[in-house]
Every structure is written in C-alpha cells, then in structure tokens.
N, C-alpha and C positions, 0 to 999 in steps of 0.2 A: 613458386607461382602465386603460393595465394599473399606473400608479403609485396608481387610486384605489383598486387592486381590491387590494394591497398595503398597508393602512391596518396599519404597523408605527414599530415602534421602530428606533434604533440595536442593531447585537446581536442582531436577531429580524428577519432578513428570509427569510420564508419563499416561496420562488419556488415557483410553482405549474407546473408541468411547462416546466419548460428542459431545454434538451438541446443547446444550444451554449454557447461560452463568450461569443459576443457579446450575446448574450439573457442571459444573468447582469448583464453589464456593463450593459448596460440599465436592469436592475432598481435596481441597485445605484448608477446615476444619477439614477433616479427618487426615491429615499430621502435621495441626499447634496444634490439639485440642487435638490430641487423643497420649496417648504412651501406646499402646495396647501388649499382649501375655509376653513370657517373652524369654529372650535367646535371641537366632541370628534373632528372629521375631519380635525383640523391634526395633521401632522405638523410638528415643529421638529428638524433635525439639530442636536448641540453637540460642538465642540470633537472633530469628528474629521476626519482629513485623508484628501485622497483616496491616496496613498502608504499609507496603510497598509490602509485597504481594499482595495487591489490587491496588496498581499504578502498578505493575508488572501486572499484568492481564489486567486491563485496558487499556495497551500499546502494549496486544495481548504476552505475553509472563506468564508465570506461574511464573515465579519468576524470583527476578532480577538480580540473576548470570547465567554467562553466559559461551561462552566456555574459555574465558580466566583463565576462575576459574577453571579449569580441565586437562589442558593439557600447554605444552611447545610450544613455537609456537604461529605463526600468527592463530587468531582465523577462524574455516571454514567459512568463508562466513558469520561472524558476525551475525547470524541468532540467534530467541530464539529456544526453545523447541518447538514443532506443539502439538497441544493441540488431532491431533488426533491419536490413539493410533494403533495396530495391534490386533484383533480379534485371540487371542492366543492357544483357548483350542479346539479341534476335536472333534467331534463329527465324528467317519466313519461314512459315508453314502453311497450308490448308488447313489444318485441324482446330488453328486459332485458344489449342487448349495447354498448349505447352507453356511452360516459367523458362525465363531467359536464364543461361547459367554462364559461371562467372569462366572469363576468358583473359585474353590480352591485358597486360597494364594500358590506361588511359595514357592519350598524350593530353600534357597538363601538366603546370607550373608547378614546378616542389614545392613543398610547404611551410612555411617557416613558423617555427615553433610559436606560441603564442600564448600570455600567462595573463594572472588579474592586473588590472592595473596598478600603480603606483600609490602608497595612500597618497593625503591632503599634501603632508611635509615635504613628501620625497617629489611631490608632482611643481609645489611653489620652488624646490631649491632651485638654484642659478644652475645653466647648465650646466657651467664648468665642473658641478660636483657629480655630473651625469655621467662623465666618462670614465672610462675602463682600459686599461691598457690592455695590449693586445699579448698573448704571452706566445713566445717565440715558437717558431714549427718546433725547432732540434730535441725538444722536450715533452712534444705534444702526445708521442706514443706511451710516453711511461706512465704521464697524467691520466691518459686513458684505464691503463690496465689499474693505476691504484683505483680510479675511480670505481672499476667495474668489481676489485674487491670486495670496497667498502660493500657495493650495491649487494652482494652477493650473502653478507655478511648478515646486512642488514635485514637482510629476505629472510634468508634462513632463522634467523632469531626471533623475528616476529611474526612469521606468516607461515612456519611452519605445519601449524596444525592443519591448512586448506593445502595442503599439496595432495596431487593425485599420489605420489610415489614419494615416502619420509626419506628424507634423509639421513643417513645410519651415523652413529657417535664416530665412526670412524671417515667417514667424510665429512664431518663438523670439525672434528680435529685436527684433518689434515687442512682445512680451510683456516682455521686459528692459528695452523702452526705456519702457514704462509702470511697469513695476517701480520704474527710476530718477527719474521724474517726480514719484513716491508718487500713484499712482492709487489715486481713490477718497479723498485728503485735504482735494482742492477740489471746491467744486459745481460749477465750470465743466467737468469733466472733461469731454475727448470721448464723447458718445454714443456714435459708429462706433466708435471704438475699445472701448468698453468690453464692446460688442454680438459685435465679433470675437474680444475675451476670452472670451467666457461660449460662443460658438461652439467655441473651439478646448478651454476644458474641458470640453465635452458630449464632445466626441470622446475625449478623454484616456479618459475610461472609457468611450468605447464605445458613445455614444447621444447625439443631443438633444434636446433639451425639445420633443415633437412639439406639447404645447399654447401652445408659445408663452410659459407662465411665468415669472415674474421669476427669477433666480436666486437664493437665499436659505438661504446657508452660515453660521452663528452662528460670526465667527471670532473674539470677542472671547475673551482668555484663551487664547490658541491657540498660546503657549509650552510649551516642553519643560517646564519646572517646572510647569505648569497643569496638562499634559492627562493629569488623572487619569483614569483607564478604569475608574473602576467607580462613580459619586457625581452624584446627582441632586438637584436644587435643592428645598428644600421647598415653596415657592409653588410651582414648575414642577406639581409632585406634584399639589398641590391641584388646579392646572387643567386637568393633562390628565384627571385622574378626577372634575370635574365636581363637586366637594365643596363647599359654600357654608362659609364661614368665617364665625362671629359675630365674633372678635378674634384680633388675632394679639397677643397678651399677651408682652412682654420680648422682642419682637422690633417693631425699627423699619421705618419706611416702607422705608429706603434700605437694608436689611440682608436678607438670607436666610440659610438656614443647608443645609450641605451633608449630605444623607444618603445612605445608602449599605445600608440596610438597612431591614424594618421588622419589629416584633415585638408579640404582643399576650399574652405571658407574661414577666414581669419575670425568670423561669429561665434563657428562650433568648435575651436580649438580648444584643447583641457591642457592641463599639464601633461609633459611627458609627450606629445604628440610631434610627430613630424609634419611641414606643412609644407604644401606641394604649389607651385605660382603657377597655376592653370591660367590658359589665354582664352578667355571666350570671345563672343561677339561685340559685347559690351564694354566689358572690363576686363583686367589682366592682372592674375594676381599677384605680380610683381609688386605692386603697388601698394599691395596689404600685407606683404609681408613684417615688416616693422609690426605692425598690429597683432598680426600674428605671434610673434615672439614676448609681447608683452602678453598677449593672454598665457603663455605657457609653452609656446612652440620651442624645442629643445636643437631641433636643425631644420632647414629650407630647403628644398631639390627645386631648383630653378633653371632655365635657362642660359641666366648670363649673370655675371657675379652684383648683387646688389650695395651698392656702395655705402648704403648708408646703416647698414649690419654692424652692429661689433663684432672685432676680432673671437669675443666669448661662443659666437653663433657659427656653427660648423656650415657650410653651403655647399652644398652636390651639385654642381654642372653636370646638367644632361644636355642631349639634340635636342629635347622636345620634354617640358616636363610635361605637357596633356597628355599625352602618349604614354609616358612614364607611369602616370598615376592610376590606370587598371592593371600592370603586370603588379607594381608597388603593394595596390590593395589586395590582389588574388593571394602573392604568397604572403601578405599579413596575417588574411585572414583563412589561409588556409586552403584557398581556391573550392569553396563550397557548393559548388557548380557539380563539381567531380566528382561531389557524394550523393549528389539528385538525380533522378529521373529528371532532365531541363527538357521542358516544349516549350520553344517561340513560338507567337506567331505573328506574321505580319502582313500587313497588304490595306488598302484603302480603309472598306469596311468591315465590319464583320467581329473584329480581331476579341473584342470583348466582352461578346455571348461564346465564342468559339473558346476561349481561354475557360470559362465558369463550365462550359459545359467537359471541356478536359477533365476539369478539379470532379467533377459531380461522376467523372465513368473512373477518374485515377483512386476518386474517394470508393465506391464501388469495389473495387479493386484490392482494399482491405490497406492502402496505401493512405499515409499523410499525406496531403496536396496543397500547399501555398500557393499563393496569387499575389500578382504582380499587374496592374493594371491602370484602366483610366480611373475605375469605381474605387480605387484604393489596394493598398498593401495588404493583405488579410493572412493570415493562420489560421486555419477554423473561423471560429467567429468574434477570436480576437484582430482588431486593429493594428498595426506598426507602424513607428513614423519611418520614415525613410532612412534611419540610422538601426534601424531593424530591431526598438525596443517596444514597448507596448504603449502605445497611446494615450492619454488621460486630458481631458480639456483643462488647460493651462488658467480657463476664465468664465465665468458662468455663462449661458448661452440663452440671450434674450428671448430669442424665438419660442423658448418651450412651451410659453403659456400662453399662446398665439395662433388663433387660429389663419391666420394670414397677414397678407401687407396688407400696408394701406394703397390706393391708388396717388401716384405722384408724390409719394416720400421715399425716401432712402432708406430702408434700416439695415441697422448693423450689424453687420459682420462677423458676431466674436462666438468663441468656442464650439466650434465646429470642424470636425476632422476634415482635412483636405492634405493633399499629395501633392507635390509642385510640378512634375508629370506623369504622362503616362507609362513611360522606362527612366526609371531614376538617374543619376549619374552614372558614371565608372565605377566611383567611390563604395556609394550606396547600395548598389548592385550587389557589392560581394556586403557589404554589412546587412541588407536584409537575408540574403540568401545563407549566411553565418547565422543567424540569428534562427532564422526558422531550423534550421538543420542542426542547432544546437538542443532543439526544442522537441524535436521528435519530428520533423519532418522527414518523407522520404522522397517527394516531389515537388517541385514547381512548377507552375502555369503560367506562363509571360505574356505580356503585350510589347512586342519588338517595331517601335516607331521609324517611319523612315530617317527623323531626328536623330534619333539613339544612335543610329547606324552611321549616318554619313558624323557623326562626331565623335564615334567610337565608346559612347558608353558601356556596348556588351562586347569590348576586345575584353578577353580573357572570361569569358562565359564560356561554360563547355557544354553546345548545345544536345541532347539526345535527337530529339525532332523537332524539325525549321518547318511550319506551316507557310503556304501561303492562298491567301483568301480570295482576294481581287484586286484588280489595279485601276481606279479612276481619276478624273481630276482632283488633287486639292495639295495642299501647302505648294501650291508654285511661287507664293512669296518669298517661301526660303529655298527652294531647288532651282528655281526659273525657267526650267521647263519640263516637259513629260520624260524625257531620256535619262535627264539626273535622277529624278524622281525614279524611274524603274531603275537603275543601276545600284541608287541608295538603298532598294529594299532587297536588292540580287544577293548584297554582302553578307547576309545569314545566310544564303544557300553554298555561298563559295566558299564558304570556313569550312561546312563538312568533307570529313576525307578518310571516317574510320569506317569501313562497311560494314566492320564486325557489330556496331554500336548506333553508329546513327540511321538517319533517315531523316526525307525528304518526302513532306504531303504537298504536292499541287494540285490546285482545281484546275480541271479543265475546260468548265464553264466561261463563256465569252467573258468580260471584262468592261471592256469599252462601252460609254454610254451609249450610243448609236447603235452596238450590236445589241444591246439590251432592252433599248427601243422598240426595235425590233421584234425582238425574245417575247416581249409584253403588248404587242399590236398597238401600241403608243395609245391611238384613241379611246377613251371610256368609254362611248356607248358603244365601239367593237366586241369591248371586254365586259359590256354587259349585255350582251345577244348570246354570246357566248355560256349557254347554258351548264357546257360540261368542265368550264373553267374551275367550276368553285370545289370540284372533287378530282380533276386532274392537271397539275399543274404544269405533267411535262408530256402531256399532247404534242406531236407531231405538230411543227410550223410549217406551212405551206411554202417557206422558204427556206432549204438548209443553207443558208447565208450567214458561212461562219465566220469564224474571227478574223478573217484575212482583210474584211473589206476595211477594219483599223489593223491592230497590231494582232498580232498571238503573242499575247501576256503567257498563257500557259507553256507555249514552246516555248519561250524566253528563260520563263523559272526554270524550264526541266534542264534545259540550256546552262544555266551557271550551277545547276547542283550535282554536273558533269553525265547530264543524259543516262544515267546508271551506271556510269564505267564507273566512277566514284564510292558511289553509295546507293543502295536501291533507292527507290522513288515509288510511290505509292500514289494513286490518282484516285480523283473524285468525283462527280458530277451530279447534277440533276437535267439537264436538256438531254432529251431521248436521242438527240445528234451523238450524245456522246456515252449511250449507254453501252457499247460493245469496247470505247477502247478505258474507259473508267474500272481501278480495280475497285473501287465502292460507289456504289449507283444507286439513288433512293426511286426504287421503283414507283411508290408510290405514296401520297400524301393527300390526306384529309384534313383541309383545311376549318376549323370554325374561330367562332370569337374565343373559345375558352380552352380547346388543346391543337394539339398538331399532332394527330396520326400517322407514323412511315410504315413504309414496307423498307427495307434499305437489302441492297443483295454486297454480297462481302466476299473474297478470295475462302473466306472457311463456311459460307452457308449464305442462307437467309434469317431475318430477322423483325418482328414487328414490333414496335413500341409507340406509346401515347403519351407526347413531354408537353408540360405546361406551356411551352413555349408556342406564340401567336405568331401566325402572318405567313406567309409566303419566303420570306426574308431567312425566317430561320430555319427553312428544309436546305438548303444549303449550311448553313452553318451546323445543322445538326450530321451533315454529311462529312463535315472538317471534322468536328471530334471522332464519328464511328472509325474514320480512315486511320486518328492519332492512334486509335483505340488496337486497331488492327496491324499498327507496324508498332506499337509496341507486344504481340503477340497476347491479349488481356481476351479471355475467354468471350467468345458472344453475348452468353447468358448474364456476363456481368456489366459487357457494349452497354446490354440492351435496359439491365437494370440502373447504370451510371445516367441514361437516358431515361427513363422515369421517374427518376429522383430529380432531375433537374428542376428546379425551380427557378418561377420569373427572376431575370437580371434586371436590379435599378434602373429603371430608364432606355430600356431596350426592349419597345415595341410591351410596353409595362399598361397592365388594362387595369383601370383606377374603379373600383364598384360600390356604389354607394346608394344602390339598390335603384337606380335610374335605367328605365327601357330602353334604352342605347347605349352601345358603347364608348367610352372614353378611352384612347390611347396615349400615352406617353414615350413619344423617342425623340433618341440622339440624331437621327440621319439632320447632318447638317452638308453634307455636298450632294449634287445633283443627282446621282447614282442612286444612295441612296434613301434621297428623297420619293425619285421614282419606284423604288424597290417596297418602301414604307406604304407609299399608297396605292399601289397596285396591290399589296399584300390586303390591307383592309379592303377593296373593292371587292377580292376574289372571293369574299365571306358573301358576297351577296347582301349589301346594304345598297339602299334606296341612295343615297347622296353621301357624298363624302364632304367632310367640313376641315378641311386645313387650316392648322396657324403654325405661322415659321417665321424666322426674319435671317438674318444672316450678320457673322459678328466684324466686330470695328478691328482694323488695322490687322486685318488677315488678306487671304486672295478675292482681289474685284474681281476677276475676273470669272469667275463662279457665281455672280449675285445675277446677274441675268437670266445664266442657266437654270439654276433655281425658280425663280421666278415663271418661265419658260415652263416648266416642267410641273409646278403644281397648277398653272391654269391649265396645263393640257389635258392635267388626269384628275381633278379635280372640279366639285360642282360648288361651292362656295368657301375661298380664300379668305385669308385672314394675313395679310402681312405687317407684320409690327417690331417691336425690338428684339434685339438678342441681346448680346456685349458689345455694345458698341464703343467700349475702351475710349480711347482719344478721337476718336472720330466723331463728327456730326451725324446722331444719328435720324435724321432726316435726309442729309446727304444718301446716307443708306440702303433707307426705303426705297429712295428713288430707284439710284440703281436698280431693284431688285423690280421693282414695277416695270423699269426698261424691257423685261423680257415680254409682256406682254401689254404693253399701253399701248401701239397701235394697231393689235387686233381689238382691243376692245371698243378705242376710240372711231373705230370704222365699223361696229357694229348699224346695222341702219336704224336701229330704233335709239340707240345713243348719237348720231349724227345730227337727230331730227332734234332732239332735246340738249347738248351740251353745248353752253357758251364759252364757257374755259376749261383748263387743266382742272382735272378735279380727282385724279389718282393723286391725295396729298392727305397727309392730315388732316381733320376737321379744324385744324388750330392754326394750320396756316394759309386758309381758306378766309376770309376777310367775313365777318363774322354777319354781315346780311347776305351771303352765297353760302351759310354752313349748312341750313336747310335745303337746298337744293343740291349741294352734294352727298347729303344723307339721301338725297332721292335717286341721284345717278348711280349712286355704289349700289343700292338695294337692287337696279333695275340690272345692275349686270352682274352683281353678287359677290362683286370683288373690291372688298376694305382694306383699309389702309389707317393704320392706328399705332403711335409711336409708345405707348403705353402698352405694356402686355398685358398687363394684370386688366384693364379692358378689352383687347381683344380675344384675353383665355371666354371674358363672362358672357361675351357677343356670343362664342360660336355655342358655347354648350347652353344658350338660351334658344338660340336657333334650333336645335335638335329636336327631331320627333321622332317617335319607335326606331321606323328602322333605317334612322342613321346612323353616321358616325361621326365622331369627332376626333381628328389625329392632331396630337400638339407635339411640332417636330422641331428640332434644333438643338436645346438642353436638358433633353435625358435628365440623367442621374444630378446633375449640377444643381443642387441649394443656392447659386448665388447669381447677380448679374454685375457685370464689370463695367463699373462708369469712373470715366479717367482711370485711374494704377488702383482703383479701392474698387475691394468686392462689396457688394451688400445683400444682405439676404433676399432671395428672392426664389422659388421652390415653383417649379411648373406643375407637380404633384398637389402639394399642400391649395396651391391657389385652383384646381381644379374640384379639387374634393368638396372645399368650401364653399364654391361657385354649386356644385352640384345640390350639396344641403339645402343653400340659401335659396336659390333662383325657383326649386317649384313651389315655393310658398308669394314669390313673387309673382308668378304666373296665377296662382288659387287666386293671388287678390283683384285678378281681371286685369291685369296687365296684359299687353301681343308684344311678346320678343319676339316673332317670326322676321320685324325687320329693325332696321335702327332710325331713327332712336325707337327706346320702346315709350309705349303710350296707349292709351284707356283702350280696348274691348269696343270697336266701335266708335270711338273718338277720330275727332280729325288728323290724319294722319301725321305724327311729329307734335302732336302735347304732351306734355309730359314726360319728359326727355329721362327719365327715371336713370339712367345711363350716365348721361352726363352731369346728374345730380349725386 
C-alpha cells in the first residue's frame, strides 16, 4: 500500500510523512524493487543502482538528481527533494484538528524516469548518434536478474556499514558464489537461491517486498559509460503518458531515440530535446519545426509528417500533438502535481488575493506553498521563470534610479520580471511545478484562467481543490459569449472524481453584475445614509432577490463538480441570504482603511482574525481561503493564523502611504464587477468623495467599456477616465467608448445644457485649442475628465484630494508597464502615485488650487497658470 500510494518517478520520490531513516529506506525500496499494477500505474526503475541511492540519502536527499534534471534554468536554490511529504487524503470532520492520512494510490500518469541532461558534446551530436537499439523481449528477464545481482553486490560492498540488519560472511558468500556462477544466465538457476538474493537486497535498503512482488530492476545498460542521469527513452515517454502514436516515421521497430528534454517553442530548444508542433491561434508549430531541429531538437511529435525533415529526424504522428504535449510533459517530468497539495482557483475575479492568501494559511500550516499567478511564478520569495528555474534580469533595468516617467514619453521596458500569463502553458506547468517540488515544496496555489482551460494547459494537473470565486463579464472576445465562458471555467470542477482526495469550494454569493447591483444598493448617496454599512456588510437586503433574476452561477458550479455524488463540496458566503445554507460564513466584518476584521463561522467552530487586507472586496475572498483551509482539514487556530499573516497582494486593492491625510488605493479591478466591488468597498470606509481613475485596455472586450464607464459614474463622485493598454487600438477611440456609458446623463444635466456648445467628453488635445479653456470649465462643473495621458490624470486626482477622501486607481494593479502597439514600456500606477503624492503638497504650499483643472494661483482668475499642462 504504501509503494502504491507512491505512484512516482526515479528523481521524484515524494515520501509522505517519514520521520525515521528506516521508513525512507522503505520508500526508496519500494521504487527501486518493485514494478507493480499495470498501465499508467506501472512504475519501471532504469539504469539506477541501489549505491547511489543510498549516498543520495545519506547526503539528506532521496536521490541524486536534482533540479537541473527537470527544468531549463538556473536551478531553485540547488536544494534536494525534503523528505517530508503533504498529508493529502480528508477525512471531513468537525474537529478541523485532524492530518490527512495516506490512503488510495492517486490516479495519475506514471512516471518516467528522468536524469541530468546531456553535456555540451553529447547535446551538439547529430541525432543519429542519439539512438539506441531496442534489446529483444526473449532476453529481457535474464538482463533483469544479472542486473539485480550486480545492484545487490554493489549495495552490500559499499553501503554495508548503514544497514539496519549486517549482513553475515555467509550471505556475502553465498551472494559471490552466485555472482561467480553468472546468475540469472541460465534458466535452471536455483530458485532458493535466487529468492535469498532478492531477500538479502530488500534488506540492503532497509525493507522487503511485504507484497510478495517479483523483483524487477532494468539492469540492462547498467555500465558506467551508460548510466546517464538525466535521458529518457522516446517510446518509454509515449507510454507512460498514455499518448496513441499513428507512426513512428524514421524511426525503426528496433530503435529509439534518447531524450532528455522537451519543448514546444523552436526559441527554447537545447540539445537533446524533443519538439512538440503545437497549433495555436496564431501560429502552428509545424512551421518551426526545421528550426527546431537545428537548434538541437533530436525528434518532432507532430500531426502530419513534415516533408521537409531529413530522413536523420525521427517524427511521431499523433491525433493531436497540443493535446499530446501535457500527458508528454506530466510523465517527463514526473507528473509533479501528484506530489502537491494542488489548489486552483478560477472564476472572474478574485482569483489572485484568493491564491496569496491560500499560500499565507498552507505557509501557516508548517507547509511549502508556491504560487502560480497573474503577480508571477514565486517559491518563497524566490522568482521563477516559467521553465521553473530562478529568475535573474538578463539586462540592467533603467527604471531604478527613477523616480517616475516622464509625461508623454515612452520608456523602456528592460529588466524587469514578468510572466507571459497568468496559467502557463501545458509545458510549463509541469516544469514550474517539477521545479518547485524539487526544491522543497509541499504545495501550490494556482490561478486557473478560463484561457488555460478551454486550451488545456492544466490537462494533466492533478488538482487537490478547484475553487471557484465568481462569474462576470469579461474575455468575451475570445469565448463569445457568457455560456462558453462558464462551461470554459466548469472544466476544473469536472476533472474531480476522487472523493477520498479532492474537493470542490463554491461561492454561493450572487455573481452577476445586476444581482450585485443590487447586493450594493447601486446609488452612493443610498450607501452613504447608510450609517450601519461601514461595520456590517452583510445586513439584511430589503430584497431577497437572489440569483435566479440572472443565472445561479453557484448551482451551475456545484452542478459540474457532480452536486456531491462525486466529490464533497464545500460552500462559502457573505450575503446573510445565504448564511444557513453556506458551510463557511463570515459572520462579520470591520471594515477600515488599514485592516479588515471577520468573525468567519466554519463546519469545526468559530473564528476571529484581522488581515491586512482592505475593502469590502476581500471579506469574500478571505472566505475562499478559510473554506480551502477547511476542506483541506488545517486546524482553525492555523485558518486563522495563515489569515494574519497575510500580507497586502501587489496591486490588489494595495493602500500606497506616503504620510498624506487620505487614502491612496491601487487595483487591478479592470471589468465592471469588479470595478463596482472596488468602489463600493472604499465608500463603505466612510470617506467624504471618492476619486476614480480607470480606463480600459486596447484590443480586448468593447463591449465591457460602457459598462465600466456606467458604473464608475454611478458610484463615484469625481472620474478620471484615461489610458490603460491600449495595444493597437486608437486610444481615443477608447476613451470614447468608455464615456458612452455616461455622456448622455451628463450632457442633460440642466446646468450643463445651459452652458455646453459642443461635445466636450474628449481630451483636452482634441478639443480645438480656443474651446480647451471651456472644456476645462464643463468637466470641473460636472467632475468628470477625460485625459489620454495617465501619468496626468493619476496627478489630477490625488491633487484634488482633501482629508477625507479617496483616491482609487483601478485597471493595472500589480502591472510596471503600459502596452503601446506589441511593445511594453515602463509605466508603474504605484511608483507614479507615490511621486505625485511627495511632489504635489509642496505644490500646493506654493499657493497653487488643484481643487479644479487646470491648476492656477490662490485666488487668480480661474485657468492661469495651467501648472498641469506645463
């Protein structure tokens, strides 16, 4: 049981709570001695002896690859494997004080062995010197037992002195005197004899085969010149990930080829690597294949045969090589999923305070916790690039001695860590998660995209718990409408089917913008009559007008995660509607500028804690971790400590203090949801005016920019609309749009009817420059600007701000950059507020009035001295 519950690789054996060194040796018997079940639950050892498995242990690491045998890249922190493991299987309880204990084998991809790479020489040779003939079945049993001799031999002669139990001059001799006979070259070998072999090397490491198992060590090739340590067989590849091959094209019956890497960009290919012609949207990598093969690629898994290949290039026809390319990399790399505690989560918003705050109750928990997200790849408080090695900027990075941009330059772009999404590829996936888990990880925190999903980047992820947060508008430009878009996030709930192991958290809180509308009494001055708002956020609504009047997102999730018949389900809430059928409910929240107070009630108690985290926004999210916390069965006491510890997430709802009498906020909320969520959460603090700047980015969903729009004039006392990313799009065109949502409430205002001659919701730049001064008069008069330049509309609003305001800068969070045409350039909504903050109240001492725009003298006629535009 405990070798099936183990279903690893060579390299990746992850022991699940040992705590002697004979129960390692166990483990580590189990992997080298046993090739148990049959199918994707076979494990097959290659060409590793037991001698160096036990110098590998004895040096505090289970075996003696390490991460450079996994991944591209400086290795994390040159760390071995930690020998202890994550307590994986639930048991629900009430008590919330019980450790998970080890049960069922995992279903999950076998593992295929994996060693260091190839050096320089052997990576440049032509393939043809790659391949390996395949040695016939009819002789594959003998090969075995010589092998399992020698290993036995080997053991004994070197690693005797660390056995629990010596072995006596007369089992050394009768082992030499089988040695001398060549046991295992005839079939008449003695039985008995060969039975008290295989006994004396179960003990050599320290365990034996309690099932009675064949022994079955692959010793062929099991020379010093052979035993390469980092190179897996290409068939092998195929059959532990389960992949159907239509042909193996320039590759014979009797041949294979050795690899040692895989890749599915013909950029990051090395030597030794296999290359995989993934179809994307754009490009197909059919195309790059040729390219591929010259940087190093040793064989192709493609679709359809590529003609213009030499004969020398082995080519795998599959159905589908995208599809090929996560079972391909699970058992490369070992399927590293399977030795984590995995949490996705997915849904609109939310997904990546909910992820940090997981890590912050898993870290709690006395557990390793990686991260996977929009904010980046992280281990602790190392970095990763997305080939799962450690980060180091490639090129100096301008910005550092800079206290901001300039207004209306570009600058660039260089040495700055960024991620190319927010869930990796296929590829990447299993090489960050190999990397961390090589490194001492015991968990990961995900951000599971509806992207990821409808293209399969996390097939072959083996999730523990599938979150999910909310569901509102946004990427309909790549789903097309709201049905795809929820059926694309369902597919993490439908993959669970182990009840012994997984689990399923939904919210049961409304979803829908409209029900939320609602939830939040849409009007400001509603939500500021509302005295008892700013200490209770989940009062009683005057209308239990629940989700039905749009969709039940919630019944939909519990829906694909098979309603409990599957897998348990675990639910969440904050709306008092739903505090009886919620098994975690945050009773209550204290809202201020600088913490967030719950009460939160749990299936094992109640609990109070006070997490850095601001706003409205994150008593929900902080109700997604308590729930992860509780269907992983993690003690309250530690719930509640992983929740104290949390500290502010980059650009989520992030308070900037620079010793100024108002608040400054920093968030991501870039769709309408929310947007709404963002500034309601700052109203419910009790500030005098809220001061929004947002704008919405180029060649993504128009049809969101109204909404937006719509939504911060409704809850909002003075707007600021200006650039995001406007990528290839005109971003004036942009603007517009987004003032759509409210240009003709404003332009019907009656004291703007009496005074406006033209459109004057416009840049002041596209204004005809004897009308600029009078549209600096119509925006002031109804409080809503319009300014294509961010870096002036950040300096507009927090010049505007007195005591007890607020300023909320929403759309690019965590993002250092802004996107004009394919090029990023620096551009930091932090950094340019900070500096705004320093500079502007010496601006203000020198008698300047920013209270409207432009600014100008203290008493001067209104609009001299345009300080602003100077």
């Amino acid at each position: 049981l405990v070798r099936r519950r183990f279903t690893a690789r060579v390299g990746d054996a992850p022991a699940r709570a040992t705590s002697t060194e004979h129960e390692q040796r166990s483990r580590i018997a189990g992997h080298l001695f046993s090739a148990f079940g049959s199918g994707r639950d076979r494990v097959v050892v290659t060409r590793v002896r037991v001698d160096k498995t036990l110098r590998a242990m004895s040096s505090g690491a289970l075996f003696a690859t390490s991460a450079t045998s996994v991944h591209r890249g400086p290795s994390v922190l040159a760390a071995g494997r930690s020998t202890a493991g994550v307590a994986r299987n639930v048991r629900f309880t009430t008590s919330g004080a019980t450790r998970r204990s080890v049960c069922a084998p995992r279903g999950s991809l076998a593992r295929a062995p994996t060693r260091a790479r190839p050096s320089a020489a052997a990576a440049a040779a032509p393939s043809a010197n790659r391949r390996v003939r395949r040695v016939p079945d009819l002789g594959a049993h003998r090969l075995r037992l010589a092998g399992t001799r020698r290993v036995v031999l080997a053991a004994a002669a070197g690693r005797e002195d660390s056995f629990d139990d010596e072995i006596d001059d007369d089992e050394l001799a009768a082992l030499e005197a089988l040695d001398a006979e060549g046991w295992g070259d005839d079939e008449d070998d003695d039985e008995d004899a060969m039975a008290v072999a295989a006994a004396v090397a179960a003990r050599a490491v320290g365990s034996v085969d309690d099932d009675g198992d064949d022994v079955d060590v692959l010793g062929e090739g099991d020379d010093e010149g052979n035993d390469e340590d980092g190179v897996a067989l290409l068939r092998e590849l195929f059959e532990y990930g389960g992949v159907d091959v239509s042909e193996w094209f320039n590759l014979g019956e009797d041949e294979d080829i050795e690899v040692s890497g895989i890749a599915n960009d013909s950029r990051a290919v090395l030597g030794g690597d296999v290359f995989v012609c993934c179809v994307g949207t754009e490009v197909d990598g059919h195309d790059y294949a040729l390219a591929a093969v010259a940087a190093g690629a040793v064989a192709v898994v493609c679709s359809r045969r590529i003609e213009s290949l030499s004969e020398d290039t082995p080519q795998v026809i599959v159905g589908d090589a995208t599809t090929a390319l996560p079972r391909l990399a699970a058992a490369f790399y070992g399927n590293p999923s399977a030795s984590l505690t995995t949490v996705g989560v997915t849904g609109t918003n939310g997904k990546t305070t909910t992820t940090h705050l997981v890590r912050a109750i898993l870290n709690a928990n006395d557990l390793k916790c990686g991260l996977i997200g929009t904010t980046g790849y992280l281990l602790g408080d190392v970095k990763l690039t997305p080939h799962g090695g450690v980060w180091e900027p490639e090129e100096p990075d301008p910005s550092q001695k800079k206290d901001c941009t300039t207004p209306g330059w570009l600058a660039p772009y260089k040495g700055k860590y960024e991620v190319p999404n927010t869930t990796p590829d296929a590829l990447q996936c299993q090489q960050l998660m190999a990397g961390m888990l090589d490194n001492g990880a015991n968990a990961v925190a995900m951000e599971v995209s509806s992207h990821a999903l409808a293209q399969g980047r996390v097939d072959c992820v083996d999730f523990d718990v599938a979150v999910f947060t909310n569901l509102t508008t946004d990427h309909l430009d790549f789903h097309g409408d709201m049905a795809t878009y929820r059926e694309a996030k369902a597919l993490l709930f439908k993959q669970l089917t182990d009840p012994e192991r997984q689990r399923a958290v939904i919210n049961l809180d409304p979803s829908h913008v409209e029900a939320e509308k609602k939830k939040t009494s849409t009007k400001k001055k509603d939500v500021e009559s509302d005295e008892d708002d700013s200490d209770a956020p989940n009062e009683p609504e005057p209308e239990p007008t629940e989700p039905t009047a749009a969709f039940d997102e919630s019944a939909f999730f519990i829906a694909a995660a098979g309603s409990g018949d599957r897998v348990p389900i675990i639910t969440y809430a904050t709306h008092v509607s739903k505090s009886l059928e919620a098994d975690v409910f945050v009773e209550k929240a204290e809202l201020s500028l600088f913490e967030t107070v719950v009460t939160v009630r749990t299936p094992a108690g109640r609990f109070d804690a006070a997490c850095g985290l601001v706003g409205e926004v994150n008593v929900t999210n902080i109700a997604a971790a308590v729930a992860v916390g509780v269907a992983l069965e993690i003690p309250l006491d530690v719930i509640a400590a992983g929740v104290e510890a949390m500290e502010p997430v980059p650009g989520r709802m992030e308070l900037l203090d620079e010793g100024q009498p108002f608040p400054v906020i920093v968030d991501y909320a870039h769709t309408p949801d929310a947007l709404r969520r963002a500034i309601s959460s700052v109203r419910k603090t009790g500030v005098s005016n809220v001061i929004v700047v947002f704008g919405c980015g180029g060649d993504r969903d128009v049809g969101k920019r109204h909404e937006m729009g719509a939504v911060a004039d409704e809850l909002s006392d003075i707007v600021f609309v200006t650039n995001d990313n406007p990528r290839t799009e005109d971003p004036y065109k942009i603007l517009d749009d987004v003032v759509a949502g409210f240009r003709d409430r404003v332009y019907n205002l009656p004291q703007i009817k009496d005074e406006a001659m033209f459109p004057f919701l416009k840049d002041m730049y596209l204004i005809h420059p004897n009308a600029r001064f009078e549209t600096m008069k119509l925006q002031n008069m109804c409080r809503r600007y319009v300014m294509v330049d961010r870096w002036f509309a950040i300096r507009g609003a927090i010049a505007m701000a007195t005591e007890h305001d607020a300023v909320l800068i929403c759309g690019k969070g965590h993002e250092d950059y802004v996107v004009v045409g394919n090029r990023k350039h620096w551009f930091d909504d932090r950094v340019e507020a900070r500096d705004a903050l320093r500079k502007i109240v010496g601006v203000q001492e020198s008698g300047m009035d920013t209270t409207n725009l432009p600014w100008g003298r203290v008493g001067a006629t209104s609009g001299n001295g345009n300080v602003l535009d100077a």
